[in-house]
Steps between C-alpha positions, in 0.01 A plus 500: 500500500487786625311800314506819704746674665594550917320678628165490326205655618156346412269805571188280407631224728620746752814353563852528394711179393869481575777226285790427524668238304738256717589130455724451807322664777334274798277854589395842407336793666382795398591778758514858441359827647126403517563187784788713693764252301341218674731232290309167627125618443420527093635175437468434126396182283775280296331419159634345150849586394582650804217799473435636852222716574271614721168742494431786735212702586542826322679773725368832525622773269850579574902407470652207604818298559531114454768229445460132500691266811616206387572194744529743798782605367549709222329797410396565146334787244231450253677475195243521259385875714749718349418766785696543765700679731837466727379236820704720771801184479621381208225435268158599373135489582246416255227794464133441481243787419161437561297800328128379530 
């Protein structure tokens, strides 16, 4: 079960934890601004119940855009970040602001 929300930052971990919740996918990435939209690097972890995640170092201060790609396919936002702005095509980029 999941118990904090996408993204979460872990400043004594230094890190920052992404979720997303999916029971159908075969794989996610995490791809966004920080990796140049790299969408086969930040390959996240299937857990119970269909829980995905996966935990990054912690980026330095700043604003970023993210989605999820499922099954080399699809593109996705973070749902449970309700930041975000117009992707440039038909949809929306998840924001991230790291502030420490």
């Amino acid at each position: 079960m999941k118990t904090v929300h996408s993204p979460h930052i872990n400043s004594k971990k230094k890190t920052i934890q992404f979720f997303i919740q999916n029971n159908c996918a075969n794989q996610i990435a995490l791809a966004g601004s920080f990796n140049n939209w790299a969408h086969d690097v930040l390959l996240m972890k299937p857990g119970k119940d269909g829980l995905w995640k996966i935990e990054i170092p912690i980026l330095p201060r700043g604003r970023y855009h993210y989605k999820f790609f499922l099954d080399d396919k699809m593109w996705m936002e973070d749902i449970d970040n309700p930041y975000r702005e117009p992707d440039g095509v038909s949809g929306f980029n998840s924001v991230l602001t790291v502030e420490q």
